[in-house]
C-alpha positions as CSV (number, residue, x, y, z in Angstrom):
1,X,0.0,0.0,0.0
2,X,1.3,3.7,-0.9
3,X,-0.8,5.6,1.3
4,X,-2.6,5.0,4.6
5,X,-5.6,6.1,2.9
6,X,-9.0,5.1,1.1
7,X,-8.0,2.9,-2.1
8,X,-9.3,5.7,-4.6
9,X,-6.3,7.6,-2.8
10,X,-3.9,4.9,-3.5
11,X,-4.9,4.6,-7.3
12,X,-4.7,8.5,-7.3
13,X,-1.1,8.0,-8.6
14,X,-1.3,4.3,-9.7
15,X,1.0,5.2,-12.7
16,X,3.6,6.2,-10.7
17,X,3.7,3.2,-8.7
18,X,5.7,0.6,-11.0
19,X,8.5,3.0,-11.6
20,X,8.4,3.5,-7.6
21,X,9.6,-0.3,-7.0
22,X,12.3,0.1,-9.7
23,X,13.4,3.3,-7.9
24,X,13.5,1.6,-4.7
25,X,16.0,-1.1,-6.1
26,X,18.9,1.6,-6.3
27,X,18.0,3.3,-2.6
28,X,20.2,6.7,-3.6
29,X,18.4,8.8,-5.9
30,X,19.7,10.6,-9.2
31,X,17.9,13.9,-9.2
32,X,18.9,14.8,-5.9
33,X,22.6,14.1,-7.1
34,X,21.8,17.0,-8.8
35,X,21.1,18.7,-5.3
36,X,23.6,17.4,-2.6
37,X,26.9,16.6,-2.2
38,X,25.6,13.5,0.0
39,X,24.6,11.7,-3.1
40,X,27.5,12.8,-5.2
41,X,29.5,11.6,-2.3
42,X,27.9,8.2,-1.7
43,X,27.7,7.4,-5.9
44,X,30.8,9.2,-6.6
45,X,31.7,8.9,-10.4
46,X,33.3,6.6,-12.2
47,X,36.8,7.2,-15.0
48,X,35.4,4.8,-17.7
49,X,37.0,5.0,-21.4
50,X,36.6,7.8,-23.5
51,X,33.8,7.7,-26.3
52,X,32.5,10.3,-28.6
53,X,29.1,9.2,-28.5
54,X,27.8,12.5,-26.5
55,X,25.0,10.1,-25.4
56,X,27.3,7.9,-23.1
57,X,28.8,8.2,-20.0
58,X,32.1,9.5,-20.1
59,X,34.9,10.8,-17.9
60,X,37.4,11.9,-20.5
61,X,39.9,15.1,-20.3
62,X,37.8,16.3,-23.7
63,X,34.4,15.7,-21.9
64,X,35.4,17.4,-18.9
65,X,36.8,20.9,-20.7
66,X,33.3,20.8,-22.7
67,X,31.9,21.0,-19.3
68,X,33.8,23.6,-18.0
69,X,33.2,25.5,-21.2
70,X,29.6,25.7,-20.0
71,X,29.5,27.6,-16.8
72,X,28.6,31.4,-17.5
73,X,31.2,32.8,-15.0
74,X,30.1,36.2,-16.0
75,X,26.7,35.5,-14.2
76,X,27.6,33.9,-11.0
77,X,28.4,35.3,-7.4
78,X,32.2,36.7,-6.8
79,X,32.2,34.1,-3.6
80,X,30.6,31.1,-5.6
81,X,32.8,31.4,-8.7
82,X,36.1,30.7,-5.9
83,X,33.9,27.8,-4.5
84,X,33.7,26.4,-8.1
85,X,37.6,27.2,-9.1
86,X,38.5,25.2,-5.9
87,X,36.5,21.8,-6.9
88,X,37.8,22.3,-10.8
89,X,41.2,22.9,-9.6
90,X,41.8,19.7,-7.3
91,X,39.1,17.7,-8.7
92,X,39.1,14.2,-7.5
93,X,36.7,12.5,-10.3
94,X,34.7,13.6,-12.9
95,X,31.8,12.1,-15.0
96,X,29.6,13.0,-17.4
97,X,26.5,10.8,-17.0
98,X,24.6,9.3,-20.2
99,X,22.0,11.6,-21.5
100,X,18.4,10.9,-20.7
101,X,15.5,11.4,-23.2
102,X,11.7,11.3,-21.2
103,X,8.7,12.6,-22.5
104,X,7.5,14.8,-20.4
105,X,5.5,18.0,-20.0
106,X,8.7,20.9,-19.3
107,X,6.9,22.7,-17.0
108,X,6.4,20.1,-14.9
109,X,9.9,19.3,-15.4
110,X,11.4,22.5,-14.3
111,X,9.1,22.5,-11.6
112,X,10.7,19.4,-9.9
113,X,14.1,20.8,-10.4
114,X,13.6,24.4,-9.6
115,X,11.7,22.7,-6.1
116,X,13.3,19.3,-5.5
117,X,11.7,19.1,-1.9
118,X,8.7,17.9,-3.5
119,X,9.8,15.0,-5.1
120,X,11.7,14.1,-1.9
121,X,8.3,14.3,-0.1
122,X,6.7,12.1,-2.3
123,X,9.5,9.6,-2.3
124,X,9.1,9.7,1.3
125,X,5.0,8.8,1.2
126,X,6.3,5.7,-1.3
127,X,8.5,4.6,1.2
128,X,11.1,5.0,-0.8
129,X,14.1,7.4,0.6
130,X,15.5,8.7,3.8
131,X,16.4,11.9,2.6
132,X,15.6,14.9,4.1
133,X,16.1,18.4,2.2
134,X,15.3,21.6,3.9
135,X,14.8,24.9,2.1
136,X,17.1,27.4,3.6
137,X,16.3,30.2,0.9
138,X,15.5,30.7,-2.4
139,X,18.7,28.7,-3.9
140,X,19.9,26.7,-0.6
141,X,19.2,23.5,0.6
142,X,20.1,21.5,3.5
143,X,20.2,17.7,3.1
144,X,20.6,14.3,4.9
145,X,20.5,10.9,3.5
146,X,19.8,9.4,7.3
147,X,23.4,7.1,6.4
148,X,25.9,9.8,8.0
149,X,25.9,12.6,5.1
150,X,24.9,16.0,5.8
151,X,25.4,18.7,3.3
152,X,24.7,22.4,2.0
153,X,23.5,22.5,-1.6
154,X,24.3,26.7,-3.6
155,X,22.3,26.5,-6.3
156,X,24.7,29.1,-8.2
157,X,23.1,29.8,-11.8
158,X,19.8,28.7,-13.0
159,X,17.5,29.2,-16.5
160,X,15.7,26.5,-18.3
161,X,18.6,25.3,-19.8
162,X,21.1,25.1,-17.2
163,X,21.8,24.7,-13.9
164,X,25.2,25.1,-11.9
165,X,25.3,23.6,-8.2
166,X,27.8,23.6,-5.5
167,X,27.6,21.3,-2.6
168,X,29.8,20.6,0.4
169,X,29.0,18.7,3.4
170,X,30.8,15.7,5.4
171,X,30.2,11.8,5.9
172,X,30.3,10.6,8.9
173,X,29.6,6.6,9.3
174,X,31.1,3.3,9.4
175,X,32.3,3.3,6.0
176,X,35.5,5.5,7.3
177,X,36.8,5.8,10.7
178,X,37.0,9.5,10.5
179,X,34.6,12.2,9.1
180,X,35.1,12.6,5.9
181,X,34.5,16.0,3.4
182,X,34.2,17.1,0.2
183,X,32.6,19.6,-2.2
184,X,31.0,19.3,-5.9
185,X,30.2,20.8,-8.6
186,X,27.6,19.7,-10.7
187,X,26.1,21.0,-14.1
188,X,22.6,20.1,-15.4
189,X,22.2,20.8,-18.7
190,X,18.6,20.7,-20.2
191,X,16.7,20.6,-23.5
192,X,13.4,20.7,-25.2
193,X,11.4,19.0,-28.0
194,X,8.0,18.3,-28.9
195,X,6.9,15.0,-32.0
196,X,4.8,15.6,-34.5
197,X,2.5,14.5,-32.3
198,X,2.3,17.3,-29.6
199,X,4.3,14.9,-26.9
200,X,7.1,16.7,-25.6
201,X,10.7,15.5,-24.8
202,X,13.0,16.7,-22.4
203,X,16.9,15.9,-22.8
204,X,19.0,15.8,-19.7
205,X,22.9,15.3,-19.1
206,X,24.2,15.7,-16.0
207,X,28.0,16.3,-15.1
208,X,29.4,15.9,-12.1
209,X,32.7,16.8,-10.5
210,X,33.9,16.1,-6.7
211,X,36.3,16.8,-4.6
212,X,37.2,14.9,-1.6
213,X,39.8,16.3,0.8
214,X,41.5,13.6,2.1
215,X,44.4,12.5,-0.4
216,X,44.1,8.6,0.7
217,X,40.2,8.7,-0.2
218,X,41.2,10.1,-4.3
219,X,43.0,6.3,-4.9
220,X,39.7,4.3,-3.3
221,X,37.6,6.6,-4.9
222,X,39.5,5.3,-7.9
223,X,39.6,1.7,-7.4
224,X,35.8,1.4,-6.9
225,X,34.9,3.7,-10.5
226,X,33.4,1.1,-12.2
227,X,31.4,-0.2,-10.1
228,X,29.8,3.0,-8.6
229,X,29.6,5.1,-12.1
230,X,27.1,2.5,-12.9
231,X,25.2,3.0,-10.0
232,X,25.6,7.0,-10.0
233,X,24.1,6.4,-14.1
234,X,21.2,3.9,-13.1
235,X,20.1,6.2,-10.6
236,X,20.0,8.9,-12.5
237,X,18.4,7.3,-15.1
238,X,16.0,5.5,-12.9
239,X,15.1,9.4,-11.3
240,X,14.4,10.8,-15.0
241,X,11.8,8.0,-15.6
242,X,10.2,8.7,-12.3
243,X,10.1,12.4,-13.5
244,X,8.3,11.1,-16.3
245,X,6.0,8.8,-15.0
246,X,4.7,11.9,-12.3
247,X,4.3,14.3,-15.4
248,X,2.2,11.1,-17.2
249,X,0.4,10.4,-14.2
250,X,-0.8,14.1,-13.8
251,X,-1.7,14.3,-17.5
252,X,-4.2,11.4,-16.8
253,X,-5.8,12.3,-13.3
254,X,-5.0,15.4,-12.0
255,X,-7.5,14.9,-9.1
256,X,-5.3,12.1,-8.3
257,X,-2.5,15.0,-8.6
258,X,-4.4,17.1,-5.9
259,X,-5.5,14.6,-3.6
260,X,-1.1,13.3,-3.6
261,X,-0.7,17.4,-3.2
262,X,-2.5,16.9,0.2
263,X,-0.6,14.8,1.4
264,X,2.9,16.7,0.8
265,X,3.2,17.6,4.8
266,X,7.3,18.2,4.5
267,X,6.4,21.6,1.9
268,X,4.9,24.6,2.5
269,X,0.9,25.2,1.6
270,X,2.0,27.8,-0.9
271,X,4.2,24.9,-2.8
272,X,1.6,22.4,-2.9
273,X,-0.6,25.0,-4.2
274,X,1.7,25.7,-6.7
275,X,2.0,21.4,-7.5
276,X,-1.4,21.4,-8.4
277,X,-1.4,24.2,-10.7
278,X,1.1,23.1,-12.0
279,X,0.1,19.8,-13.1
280,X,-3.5,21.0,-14.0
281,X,-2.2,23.2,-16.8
282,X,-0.5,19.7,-17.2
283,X,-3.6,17.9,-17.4
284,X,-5.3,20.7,-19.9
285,X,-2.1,20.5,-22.4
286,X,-2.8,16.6,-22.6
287,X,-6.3,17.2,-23.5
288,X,-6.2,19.6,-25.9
289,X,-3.4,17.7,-27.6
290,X,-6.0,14.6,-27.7
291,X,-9.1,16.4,-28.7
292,X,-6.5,18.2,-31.8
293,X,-5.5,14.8,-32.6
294,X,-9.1,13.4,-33.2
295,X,-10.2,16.1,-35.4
296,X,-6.5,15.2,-37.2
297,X,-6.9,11.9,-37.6
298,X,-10.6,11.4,-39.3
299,X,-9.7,14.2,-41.8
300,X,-6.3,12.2,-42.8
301,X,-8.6,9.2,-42.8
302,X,-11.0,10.8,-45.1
303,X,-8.0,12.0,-47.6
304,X,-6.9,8.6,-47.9
């Protein structure tokens, strides 16, 4: 059962649902990798060979200068721009992560990145996560996995494109005998398309580079690449299909959408409100898409 709640409730977001057990499988979650260093620090990134399909994964010296070509230095904070210089200059592991490619609505989509809290909440009321992320202010976020990893998360530069992110925060749990900490940077790049059907796409890549301040920690960091690059990539593939599965879900039953808004206790009323608009408009897109594509289709019918 999803929610302790009548079973109309727990079919509110029935589409969701599948993907949710998936998710669960990999326990550390992709999109907020995009939000706090705990998650960068847990999945790390992996050093894999260098490949020029942009679509793969890939930690080459090429793929990391196209990502630092991409920060607008010009628009970002005296104080952050040092913050970033510092992980760039003694960075400990980069990665590119493979490209995703959902179909989903975009303003849904920049919804859940510009306010990550709310797909934490809902994770939480699948059973899904022990994160916590806190709001501090407009563009800062205090995290916690509930494994030992608190962190700050600067969200630096943002438009619908891009986003630039620096975390920093420390691990403390049995995996070390001492505290460990780091810092990250991590760029999300974004991009839009819509079929010749009306559906709309959205194109992620996400690229991560971390710091971690203890020399001895660079060389284990090392060793274990392979192995946790393709968890950092399943996870963050995994979070993208959830993405898309919420922005489906609310395109079929958005009173299923408001009665999962109500139930988003760790947000503010103003956000939930928000939600719900949100995925109404959502909702309206999807059926004026379908009610243009019936008065299509008899018409190419009859020309035939």
């Amino acid at each position: 059962m999803v929610f302790a709640t009548p079973r109309r409730q727990a079919q509110a977001c029935a589409p969701v649902e599948p993907l949710a057990r998936r998710f669960a499988s990999g326990r550390r979650c992709q999109w907020l990798a995009a939000w706090m260093l705990g998650c960068g620090m847990l999945l790390a990134v992996a050093a894999v060979q260098a490949e020029d399909n942009p679509a793969r994964a890939n930690s080459s010296r090429a793929a990391r200068e196209a990502a630092i070509e991409l920060i607008p230095w010009d628009k970002i904070a005296r104080r952050d721009q040092a913050r970033i210089e510092t992980v760039l200059e003694k960075t400990s592991l980069f990665r590119r992560m493979p490209t995703q490619v959902i179909r989903c609505d975009p303003e849904l989509y920049q919804f859940t990145v510009d306010n990550p809290e709310i797909l934490v909440n809902i994770w939480h009321l699948l059973g899904l996560e022990d994160i916590t992320l806190e709001r501090q202010s407009e563009r800062m976020f205090r995290a916690a996995d509930g494994a030992g990893t608190l962190g700050e998360v600067h969200v630096v530069y943002a438009d619908q494109h891009l986003r630039v992110v620096y975390g920093e925060g420390t691990y403390d749990g049995p995996m070390f005998p001492k505290p460990v900490r780091g810092s990250c940077v991590l760029l999300l790049e974004s991009d839009y398309q819509r079929d010749e059907h009306g559906y709309d796409y959205v194109c992620s890549r996400l690229h991560v580079f971390m710091r971690l301040e203890q020399v001895s920690l660079d060389l284990l960091a090392k060793t274990f690449q392979p192995l946790v690059g393709k968890v950092a990539d399943f996870n963050f593939e995994q979070t993208s299909l959830f993405v898309q599965s919420l922005s489906r879900a609310a395109e079929a039953n958005p009173r299923g959408m408001e009665r999962l808004a109500a139930k988003l206790t760790d947000v503010s009323p103003e956000l939930r409100g928000r939600f719900v608009q949100v995925t109404a408009r959502v909702a309206a897109r999807g059926d004026q898409r379908r009610t243009l594509a019936a008065r299509i289709t008899p018409n190419q019918t009859g020309g035939e």
